[in-house]
C-alpha positions in Angstrom: -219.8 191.1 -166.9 -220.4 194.1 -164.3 -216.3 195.0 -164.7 -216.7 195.1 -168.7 -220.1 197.3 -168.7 -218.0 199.6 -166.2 -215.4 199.9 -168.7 -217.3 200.7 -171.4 -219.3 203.6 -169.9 -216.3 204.5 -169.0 -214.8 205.0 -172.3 -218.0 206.6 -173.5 -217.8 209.0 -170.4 -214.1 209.7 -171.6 -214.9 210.1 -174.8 -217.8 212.6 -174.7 -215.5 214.6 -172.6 -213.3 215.1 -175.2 -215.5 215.4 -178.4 -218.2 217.3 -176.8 -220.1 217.4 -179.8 -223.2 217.2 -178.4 -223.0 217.8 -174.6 -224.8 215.3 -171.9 -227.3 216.2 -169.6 -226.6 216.7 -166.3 -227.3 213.2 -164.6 -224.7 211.8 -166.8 -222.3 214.7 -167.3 -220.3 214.3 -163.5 -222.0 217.3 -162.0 -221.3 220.1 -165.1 -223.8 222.9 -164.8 -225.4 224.5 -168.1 -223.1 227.6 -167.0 -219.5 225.3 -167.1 -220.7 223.8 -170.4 -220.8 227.5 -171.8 -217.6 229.0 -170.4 -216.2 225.8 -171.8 -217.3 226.5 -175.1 -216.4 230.0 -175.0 -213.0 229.3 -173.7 -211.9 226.6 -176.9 -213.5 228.7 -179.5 -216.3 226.5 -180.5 -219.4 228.3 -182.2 -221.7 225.5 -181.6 -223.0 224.2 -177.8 -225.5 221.6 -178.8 -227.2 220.4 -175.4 -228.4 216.5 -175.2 -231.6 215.6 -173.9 -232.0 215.9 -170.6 -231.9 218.6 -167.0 -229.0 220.9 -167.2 -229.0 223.0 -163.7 -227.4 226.6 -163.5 -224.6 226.9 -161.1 -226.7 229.0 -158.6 -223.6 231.6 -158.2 -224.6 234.9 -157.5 -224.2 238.0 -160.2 -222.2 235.3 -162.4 -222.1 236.8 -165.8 -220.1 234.9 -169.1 -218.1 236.6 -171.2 -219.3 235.4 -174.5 -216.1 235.6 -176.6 -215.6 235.4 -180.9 -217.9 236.3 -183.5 -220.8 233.3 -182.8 -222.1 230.9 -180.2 -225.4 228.8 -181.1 -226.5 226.8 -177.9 -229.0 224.2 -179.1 -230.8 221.4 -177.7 -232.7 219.0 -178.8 -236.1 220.9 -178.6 -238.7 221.7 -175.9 -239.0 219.5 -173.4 -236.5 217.5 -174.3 -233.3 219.7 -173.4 -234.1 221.9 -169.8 -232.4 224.2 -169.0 -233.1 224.6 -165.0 -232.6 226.5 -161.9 -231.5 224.2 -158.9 -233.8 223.8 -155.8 -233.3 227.0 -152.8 -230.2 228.4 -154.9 -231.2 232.4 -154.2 -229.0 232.3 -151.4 -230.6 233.4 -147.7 -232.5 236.3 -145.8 -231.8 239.6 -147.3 -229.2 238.4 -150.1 -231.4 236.4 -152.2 -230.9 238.9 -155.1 -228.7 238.8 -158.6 -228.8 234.9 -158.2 -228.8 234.6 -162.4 -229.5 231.3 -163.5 -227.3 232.7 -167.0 -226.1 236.1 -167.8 -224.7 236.4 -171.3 -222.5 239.7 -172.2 -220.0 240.2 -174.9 -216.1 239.6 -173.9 -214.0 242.6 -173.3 -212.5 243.9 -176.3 -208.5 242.3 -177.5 -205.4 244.5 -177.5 -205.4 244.5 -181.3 -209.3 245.9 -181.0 -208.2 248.0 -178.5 -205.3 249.8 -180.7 -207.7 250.0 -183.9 -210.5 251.9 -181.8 -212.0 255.3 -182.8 -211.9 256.9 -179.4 -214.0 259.8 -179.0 -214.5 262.8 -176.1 -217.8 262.3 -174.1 -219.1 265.2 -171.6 -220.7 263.6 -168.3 -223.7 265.2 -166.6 -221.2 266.9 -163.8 -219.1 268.3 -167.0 -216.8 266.1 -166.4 -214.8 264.6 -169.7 -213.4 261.0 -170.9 -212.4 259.3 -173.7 -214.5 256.1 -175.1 -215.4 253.7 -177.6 -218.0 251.3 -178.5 -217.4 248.4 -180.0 -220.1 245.9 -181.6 -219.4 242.4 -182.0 -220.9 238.6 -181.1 -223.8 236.9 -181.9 -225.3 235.1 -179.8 -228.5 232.3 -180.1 -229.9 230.1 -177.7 -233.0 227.9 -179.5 -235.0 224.2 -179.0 -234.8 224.0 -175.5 -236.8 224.8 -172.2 -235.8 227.4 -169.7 -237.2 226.4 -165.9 -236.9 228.9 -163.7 -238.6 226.7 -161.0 -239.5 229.4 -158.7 -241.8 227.4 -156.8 -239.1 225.4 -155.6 -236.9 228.6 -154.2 -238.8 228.6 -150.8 -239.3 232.5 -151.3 -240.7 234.6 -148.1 -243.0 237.6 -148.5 -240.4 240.6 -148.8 -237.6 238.9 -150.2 -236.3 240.5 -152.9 -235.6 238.7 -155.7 -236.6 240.5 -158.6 -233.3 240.7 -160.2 -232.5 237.3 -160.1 -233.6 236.6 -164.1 -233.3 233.0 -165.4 -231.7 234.4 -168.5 -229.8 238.0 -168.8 -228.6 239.6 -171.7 -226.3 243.2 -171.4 -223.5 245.0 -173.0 -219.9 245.1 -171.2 -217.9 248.3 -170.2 -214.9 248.7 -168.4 -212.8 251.7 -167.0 -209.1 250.5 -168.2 -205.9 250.4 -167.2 -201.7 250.4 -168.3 -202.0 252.5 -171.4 -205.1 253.4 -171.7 -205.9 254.1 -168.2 -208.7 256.3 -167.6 -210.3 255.3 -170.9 -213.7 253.6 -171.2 -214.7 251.0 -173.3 -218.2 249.7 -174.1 -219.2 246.7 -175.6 -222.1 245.6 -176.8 -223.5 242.0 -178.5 -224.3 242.6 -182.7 -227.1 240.3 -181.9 -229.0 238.3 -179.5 -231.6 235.5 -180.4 -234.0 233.5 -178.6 -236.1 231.2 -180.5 -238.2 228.0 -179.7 -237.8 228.2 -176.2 -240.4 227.8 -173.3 -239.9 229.6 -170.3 -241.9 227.5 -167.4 -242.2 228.1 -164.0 -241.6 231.7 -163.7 -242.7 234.9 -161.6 -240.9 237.2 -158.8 -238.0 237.7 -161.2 -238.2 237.9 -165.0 -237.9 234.7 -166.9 -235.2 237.1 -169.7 -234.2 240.5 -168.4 -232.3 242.5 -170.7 -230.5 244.7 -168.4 -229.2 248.4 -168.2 -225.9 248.8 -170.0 -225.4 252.3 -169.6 -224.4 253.1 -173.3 -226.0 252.9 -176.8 -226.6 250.6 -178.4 -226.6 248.5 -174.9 -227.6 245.3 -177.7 -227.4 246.3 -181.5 -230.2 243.8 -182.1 -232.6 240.8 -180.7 -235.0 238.8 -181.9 -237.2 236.8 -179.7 -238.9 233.9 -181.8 -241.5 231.4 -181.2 -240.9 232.0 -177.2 -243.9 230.6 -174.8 -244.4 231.0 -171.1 -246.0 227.9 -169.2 -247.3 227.9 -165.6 -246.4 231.2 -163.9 -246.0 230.9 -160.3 -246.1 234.6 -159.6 -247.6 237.5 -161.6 -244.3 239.7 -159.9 -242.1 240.7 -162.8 -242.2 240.2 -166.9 -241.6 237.0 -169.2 -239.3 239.5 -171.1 -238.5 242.7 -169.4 -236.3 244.9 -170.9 -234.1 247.7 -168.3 -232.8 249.2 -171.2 -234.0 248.8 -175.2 -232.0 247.9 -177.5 -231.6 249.5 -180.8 -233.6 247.1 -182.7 -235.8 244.8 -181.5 -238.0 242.0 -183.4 -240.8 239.7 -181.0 -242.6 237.4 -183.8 -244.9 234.7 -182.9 -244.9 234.5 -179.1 -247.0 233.5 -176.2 -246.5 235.1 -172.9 -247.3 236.4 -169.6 -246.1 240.3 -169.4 -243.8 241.5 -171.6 -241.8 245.1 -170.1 -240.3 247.8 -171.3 -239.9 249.3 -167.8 -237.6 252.2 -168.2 -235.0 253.9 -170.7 -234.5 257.4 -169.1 -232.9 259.9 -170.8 -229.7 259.4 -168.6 -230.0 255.8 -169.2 -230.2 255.6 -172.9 -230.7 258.8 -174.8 -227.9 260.8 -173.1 -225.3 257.9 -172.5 -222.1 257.5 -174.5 -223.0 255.8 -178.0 -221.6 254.4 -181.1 -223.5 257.0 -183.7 -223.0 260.6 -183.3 -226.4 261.0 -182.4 -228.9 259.0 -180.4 -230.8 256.4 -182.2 -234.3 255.7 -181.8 -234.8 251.6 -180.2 -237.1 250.8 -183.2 -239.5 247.6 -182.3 -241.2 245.0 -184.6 -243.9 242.9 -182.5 -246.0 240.7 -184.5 -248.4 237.3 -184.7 -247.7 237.3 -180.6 -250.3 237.2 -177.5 -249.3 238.9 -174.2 -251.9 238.9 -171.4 -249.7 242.4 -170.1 -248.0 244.8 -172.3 -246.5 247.5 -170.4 -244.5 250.1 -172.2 -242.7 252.7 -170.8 -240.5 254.3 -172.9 -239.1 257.2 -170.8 -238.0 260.1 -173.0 -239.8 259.2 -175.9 -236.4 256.5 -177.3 -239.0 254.2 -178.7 -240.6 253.4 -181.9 -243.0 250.1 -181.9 -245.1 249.0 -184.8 -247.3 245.7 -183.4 -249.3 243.9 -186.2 -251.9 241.2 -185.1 -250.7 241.8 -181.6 -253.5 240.2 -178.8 -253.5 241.7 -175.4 -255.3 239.7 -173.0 -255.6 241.2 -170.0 -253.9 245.2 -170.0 -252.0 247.5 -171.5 -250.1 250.4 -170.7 -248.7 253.2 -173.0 -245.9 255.9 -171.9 -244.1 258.3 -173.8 -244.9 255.6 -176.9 -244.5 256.7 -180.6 -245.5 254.2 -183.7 -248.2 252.2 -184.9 -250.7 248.7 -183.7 -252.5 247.5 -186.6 -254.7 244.4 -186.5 -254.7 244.2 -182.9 -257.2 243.4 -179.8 -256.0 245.2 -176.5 -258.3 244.4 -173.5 -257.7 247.4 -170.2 -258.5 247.1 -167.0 -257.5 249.4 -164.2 -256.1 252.7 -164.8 -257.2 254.3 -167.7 -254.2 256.4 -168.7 -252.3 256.6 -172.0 -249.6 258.8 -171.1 -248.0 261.8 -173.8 -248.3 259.3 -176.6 -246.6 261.1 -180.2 -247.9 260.6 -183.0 -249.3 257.0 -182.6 -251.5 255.4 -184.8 -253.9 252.6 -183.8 -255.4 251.1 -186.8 -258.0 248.2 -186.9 -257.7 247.9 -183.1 -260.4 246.3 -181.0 -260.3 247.7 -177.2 -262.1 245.3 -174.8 -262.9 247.2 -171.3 -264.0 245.5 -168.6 -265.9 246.5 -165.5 -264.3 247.1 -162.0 -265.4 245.5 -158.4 -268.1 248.6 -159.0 -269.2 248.3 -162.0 -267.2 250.5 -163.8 -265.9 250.8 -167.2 -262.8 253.0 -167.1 -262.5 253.0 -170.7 -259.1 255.1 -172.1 -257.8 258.4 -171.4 -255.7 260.4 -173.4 -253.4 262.1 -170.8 -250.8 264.8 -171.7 -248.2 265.3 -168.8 -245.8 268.0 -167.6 -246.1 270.1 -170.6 -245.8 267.5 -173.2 -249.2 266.8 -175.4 -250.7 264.0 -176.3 -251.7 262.7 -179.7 -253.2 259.8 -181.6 -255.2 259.0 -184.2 -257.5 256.2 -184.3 -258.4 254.5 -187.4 -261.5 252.3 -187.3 -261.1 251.2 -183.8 -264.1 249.0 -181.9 -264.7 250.4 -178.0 -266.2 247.7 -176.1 -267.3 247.0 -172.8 -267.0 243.3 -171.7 -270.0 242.1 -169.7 -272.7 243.9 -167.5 -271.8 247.7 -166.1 -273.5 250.2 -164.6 -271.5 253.1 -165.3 -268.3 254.4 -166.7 -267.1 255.8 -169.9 -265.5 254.3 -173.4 -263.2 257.5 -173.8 -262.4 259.8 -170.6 -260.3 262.6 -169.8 -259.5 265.5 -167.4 -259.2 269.4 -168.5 -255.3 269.9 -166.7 -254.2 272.4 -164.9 -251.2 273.3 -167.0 -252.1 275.4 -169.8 -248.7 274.3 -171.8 -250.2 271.0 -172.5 -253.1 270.0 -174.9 -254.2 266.9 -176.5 -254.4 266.2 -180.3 -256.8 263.2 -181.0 -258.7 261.6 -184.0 -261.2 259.1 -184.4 -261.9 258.5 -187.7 -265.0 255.7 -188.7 -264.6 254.1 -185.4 -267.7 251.8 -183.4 -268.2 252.6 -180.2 -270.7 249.9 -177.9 -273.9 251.2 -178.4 -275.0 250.8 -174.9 -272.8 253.6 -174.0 -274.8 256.7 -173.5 -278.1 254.7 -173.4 -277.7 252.8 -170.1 -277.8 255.9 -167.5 -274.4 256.9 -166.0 -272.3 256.0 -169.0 -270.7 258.5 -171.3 -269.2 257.5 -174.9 -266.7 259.9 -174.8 -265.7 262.9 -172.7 -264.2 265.3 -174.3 -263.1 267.9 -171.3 -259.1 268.2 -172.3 -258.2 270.9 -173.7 -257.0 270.9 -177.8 -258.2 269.3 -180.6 -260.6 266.5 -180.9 -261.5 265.0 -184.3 -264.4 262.4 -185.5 -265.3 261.3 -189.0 -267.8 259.4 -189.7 -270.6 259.7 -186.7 -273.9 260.3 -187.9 -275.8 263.2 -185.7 -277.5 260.7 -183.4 -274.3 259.0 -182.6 -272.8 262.3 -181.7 -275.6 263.1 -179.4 -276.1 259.8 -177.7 -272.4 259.0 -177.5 -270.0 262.5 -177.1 -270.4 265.5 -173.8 -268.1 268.4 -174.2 -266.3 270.4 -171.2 -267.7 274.1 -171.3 -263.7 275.8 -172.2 -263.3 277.7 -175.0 -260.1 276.0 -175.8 -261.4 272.5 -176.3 -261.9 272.3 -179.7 -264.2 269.3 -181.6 -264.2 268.7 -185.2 -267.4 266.5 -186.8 -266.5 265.6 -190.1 -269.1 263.5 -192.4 -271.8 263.4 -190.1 
């Protein structure tokens, strides 16, 4: 009886080997990692990688990136919980070199000799003056969905000053390669048509990001990526975002998500707006983030490459604005900490409820519109709520400095906006203080409102503007 059972999951092992429809988990799948599953698919042209139930572990190799080859791959399991995705136990190498331990890095494949010889290769001018030929090239598609990603950081035995930060669970990236033979000297750059992510948990996370999308050093770096329905469960470290992204890509959706931080940490001029691209000119990274909670938004969109509109976007714990231009409409943004908003353009808060709450001393730091190294800063806020959480003692809704450069200014309008009412009552609290230099705009105050809530710097060149008092 025990020889016949034995031949028969035999056969079945044999057979799922070759049909692969629906790949086994990792207990029954002779030791294939998540990662061989992939490069298999890749490598025999399937556009489908549908993951059974079960633990698939990453092959814990460092700086591994997959070529994703063809036009498609869809890597599906059989939904939350069910198909996990996970990092093995201690697999971020030892000492010093525990970085760039990826538990899967995606990038489009390298471009064929027929793409190659079809190419529009154009002149670019480096930084040192220095010239090369290039092309971009656009092309995969990429989804992952149903399935839960475990970064399992807990389990990595991680020392204070290890650094580990790059070692995402998922990474996403364009390609680009110097060539050789008869092209040598030539560049080529390659980037995915789209990325998605949707119904995926990301557990166990922290130190490293759970999805780092990563510098490619070329626009666009990913044409466009859509993160969908994508949670984040038990963080064991606040270090590093749910979804950070090095380098933006040129369009980017996030609809109906739950997590911890989400990052734009930098897209320098150098890094984005200057590097070789596809269009003529730089493109803007336009964002859509909507019906999602974050308890951090930090944006930091160096060199102004960035246009966000958020609708219904919650904010539970702080946010942080640089170099930002767009709109937030429907929105609750609690701030804690610093109070900056850094050389915002043009941006538009509508219908946005801002939730401060007091430091160790009692503070409320409020916001303060902060121009920087000769750029200005301006806003308009359209029927915003300025609330303090809790009891204070002193502080301010709406702060700000008079600056020492005389090149930069601020441009800022509240218009029928609530400030808390306590504000200017309790002693040592200001509504808002206006002491930067420019123009500084509110409709709909009535004259006690203005006198309780509103203290002017004594420069000429700070201007206010009461309108239907």
């Amino acid at each position: 009886m025990s020889r016949l059972f034995g031949l028969v999951l035999l056969v079945n092992v044999l057979s799922m080997m070759a049909c692969r429809t629906t790949a086994a988990p990792v207990s029954d799948s002779l030791g294939v990692t998540f990662n061989d599953e992939v490069i298999r698919a890749v490598g025999k042209g399937e556009k489908s990688l549908k993951l059974g139930t079960g633990v698939w572990l990453t092959d814990g190799k460092k700086n591994h990136r997959m070529a994703i080859a063809g036009d498609r791959l869809t890597i599906s399991g059989k939904g939350i919980d069910s198909t996990i995705i996970r990092r093995p136990e201690n697999s971020l190498g030892t000492g010093s070199g525990k970085d760039f331990y990826f538990g899967a890095f995606f990038e489009p494949a390298m471009p064929t000799d027929a793409e190659l010889n079809s190419s529009e290769w154009k002149e670019w001018v480096d930084k040192d003056g220095s010239t090369f030929l290039y092309t971009v090239l656009i092309k995969g598609n990429l989804t992952i969905e149903n399935l839960t990603i475990d970064c399992n950081m807990q389990a990595q035995s991680i020392q204070p000053g290890d650094k580990v930060e790059h070692s995402a669970m998922l990474g996403f990236a364009g390609s680009r390669e110097l060539l050789e033979g008869r092209f040598a000297g030539r560049r080529v750059y390659v980037a995915f048509e789209n990325v998605t992510v949707r119904n995926v948990a990301i557990r166990n996370e922290g130190y490293a990001d759970g999805i780092w999308i990563s510098r490619g050093y070329f626009q666009p770096n990913i044409a466009s990526i859509h993160f969908d329905k994508v949670t984040t469960v038990n963080r064991v470290s606040t270090k590093r975002g749910s979804i950070t992204f090095s380098s933006p890509a040129e369009r980017v959706e996030i609809s109906n998500c739950s997590l911890h931080r989400l990052e734009l940490e930098e897209s320098t001029q150098e890094n984005y707006a200057n590097a070789p691209r596809h269009q003529p000119e730089s493109q803007l990274s336009i964002w859509t983030v909507y019906d999602s909670e974050v308890a951090i938004l930090d944006m930091a969109a160096k060199g102004y490459s960035t246009v966000i509109q958020g609708e219904n976007v919650q904010v539970k714990e702080n946010v942080a604005l640089y170099q930002m231009q767009g709109q937030f409409t429907h929105c609750t943004f609690n701030k804690v900490g610093d109070p900056r908003l850094f050389r915002l353009k043009e941006m538009i808060f509508d219908d946005v409820t801002w939730i401060f709450s007091p430091d160790k001393e009692g503070r409320i730091r409020g916001i303060r519109p902060t121009p920087q190294y000769g750029e200005n800063f301006t806003a308009t806020f359209i029927n915003n709520k300025f609330l303090a959480h809790g009891t204070f003692l002193k502080g301010q809704l709406i702060s700000s400095e008079y600056s020492r450069a005389i090149d930069q200014k601020v441009n800022v309008s509240f218009i029928f906006c609530d400030f808390d009412d306590r504000f200017g009552v309790i002693p040592n609290t200001i509504g808002v203080s206006v002491k930067e230099r420019g123009s500084w705009k509110f409709e709909g105050l009535d004259e006690a409102s203005v006198l309780r809530l509103i203290r002017k710097g004594p420069q000429t060149d700070i201007e206010v503007k009461m309108v239907n008092q």
